[in-house]
N, C-alpha and C positions, 0 to 999 in steps of 0.2 A: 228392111234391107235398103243399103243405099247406094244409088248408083251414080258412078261421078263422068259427066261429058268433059270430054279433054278438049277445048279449043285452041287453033294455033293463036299468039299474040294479038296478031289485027284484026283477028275475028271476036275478040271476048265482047262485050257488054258494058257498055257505057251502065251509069246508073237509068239514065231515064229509056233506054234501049232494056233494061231486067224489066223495068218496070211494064212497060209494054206488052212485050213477053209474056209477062203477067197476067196481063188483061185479056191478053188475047188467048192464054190457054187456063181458063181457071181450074180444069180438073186437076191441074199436076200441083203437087206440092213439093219445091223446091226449095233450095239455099243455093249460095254465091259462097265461094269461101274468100280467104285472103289471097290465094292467088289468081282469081276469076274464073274457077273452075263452080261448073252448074253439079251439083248434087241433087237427084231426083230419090225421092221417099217415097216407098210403097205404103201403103195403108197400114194400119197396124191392125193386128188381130185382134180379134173379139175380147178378150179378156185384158189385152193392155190398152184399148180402146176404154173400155169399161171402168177399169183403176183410174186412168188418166180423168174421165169424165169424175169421177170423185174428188179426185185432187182438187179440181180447178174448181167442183161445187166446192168446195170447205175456203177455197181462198175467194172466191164470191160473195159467199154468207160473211164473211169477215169484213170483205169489202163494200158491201152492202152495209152493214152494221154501221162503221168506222166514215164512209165516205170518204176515207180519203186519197184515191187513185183510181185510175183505168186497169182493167182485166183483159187478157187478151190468151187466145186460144193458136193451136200450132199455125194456123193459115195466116196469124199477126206474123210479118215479116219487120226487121231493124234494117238500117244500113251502121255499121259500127265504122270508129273509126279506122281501123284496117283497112279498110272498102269491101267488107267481107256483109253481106245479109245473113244475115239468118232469120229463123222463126223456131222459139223454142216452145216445147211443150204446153207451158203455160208461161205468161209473164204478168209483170204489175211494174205500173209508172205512179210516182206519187202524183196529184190530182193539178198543184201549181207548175211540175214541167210539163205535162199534157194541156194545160189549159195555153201555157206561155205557145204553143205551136199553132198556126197560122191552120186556116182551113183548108188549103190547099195541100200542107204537109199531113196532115189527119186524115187527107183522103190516098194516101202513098204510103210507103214504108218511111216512116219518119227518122230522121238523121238523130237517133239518143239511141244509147244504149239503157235497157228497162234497170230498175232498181231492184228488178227481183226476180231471177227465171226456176222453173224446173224444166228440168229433162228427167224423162223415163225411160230407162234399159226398155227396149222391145225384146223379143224372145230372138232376133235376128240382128239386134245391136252387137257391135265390137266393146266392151267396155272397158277399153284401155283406149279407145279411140274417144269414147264417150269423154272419158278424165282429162284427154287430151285438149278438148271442145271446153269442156270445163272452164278452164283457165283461160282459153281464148274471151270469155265470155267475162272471165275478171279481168281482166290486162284490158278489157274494150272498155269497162265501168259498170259494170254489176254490180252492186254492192252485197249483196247476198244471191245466193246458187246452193238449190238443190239438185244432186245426180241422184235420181232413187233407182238403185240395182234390184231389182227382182232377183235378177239370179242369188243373190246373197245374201236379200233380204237385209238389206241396209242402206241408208242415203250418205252419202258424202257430202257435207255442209262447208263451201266456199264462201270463204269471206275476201272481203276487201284486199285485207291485209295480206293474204297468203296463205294462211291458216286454213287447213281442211282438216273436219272434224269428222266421223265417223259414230252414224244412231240409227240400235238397229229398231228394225219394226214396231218392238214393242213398247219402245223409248218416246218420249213426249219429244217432239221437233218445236220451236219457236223460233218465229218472226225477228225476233232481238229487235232491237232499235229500227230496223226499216221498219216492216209490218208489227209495230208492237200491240200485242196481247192476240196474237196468233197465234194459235198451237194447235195442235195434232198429233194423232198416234198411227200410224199408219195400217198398223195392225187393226184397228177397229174398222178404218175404212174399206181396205183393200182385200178381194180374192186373191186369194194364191196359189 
């Protein structure tokens, strides 16, 4: 579930005032949207806690393999350029823009959008709001975006271009040209 703080104008959050924020409350897991509204995220439950922790081992083991990028988990936050943060489910940066980032910005929510996020439907996700986030997440530069709907038992595959693609469960998903020779079936991995 997600709960959104309304601030009036003067009162919103500089970037390095989120960040702070941040530091100072580590329990909470938040986002910033585009209009500097605080989104607070409750925990997810057990069984989309447990798919989610699968997903991100298979893009791991891949990355691991390949070398070639950083993995990061829902507590990774972006700044996009919107001025919206977020932190999606899981993401992946190719290895030469994470490396090209100063150690200062590696210890912060770094100014790029990932090359590669999922989001997972919670059992208390909106998912018309989800497809909504989708697209905010290409328009900032994502080049690839999976939405995986439980409820549906299907992912919606965003690309670049605009093109959203629809694989259900049982379907082989691939990396394409960002993560290539990445694949998955969803079905094998995930409780339902």
């Amino acid at each position: 579930m997600i709960f959104s703080l309304h601030f009036p104008p003067k009162l919103r959050f500089s970037d390095e005032e989120l960040v702070a924020f941040c530091l100072a409350n580590p329990d909470l897991n938040l986002e910033r949207d585009e209009k500097g509204e605080i989104q607070l995220m409750s925990p997810a439950h057990g069984l989309t806690s447990a798919n989610n922790s699968e997903i991100i081992g298979e893009v791991i083991i891949w990355n691991r393999r390949t070398k070639a990028g950083k993995v990061f988990d829902s507590s990774g936050g972006f700044f996009l350029p919107d001025t919206s943060m977020r932190a999606p489910d899981v993401a992946w940066v190719r290895k030469e823009r994470w490396d090209a980032l100063s150690k200062k910005e590696k210890h912060s929510f770094p100014y790029l959008a990932p090359d590669f996020i999922i989001e997972l439907e919670s059992d208390t996700d909106n998912l018309n709001k989800l497809k909504s986030k989708m697209k905010k997440w290409v328009a900032n530069g994502v080049r690839l975006a999976w939405l995986i709907s439980m409820s549906q038992k299907k992912t919606y595959v965003y690309r670049a271009n605009g093109e959203v693609k629809k694989v259900s469960f049982d379907q082989k998903l691939e990396g394409e040209d960002i993560l290539p020779g990445f694949e998955v079936i969803l079905a094998d991995i995930f409780e339902i």
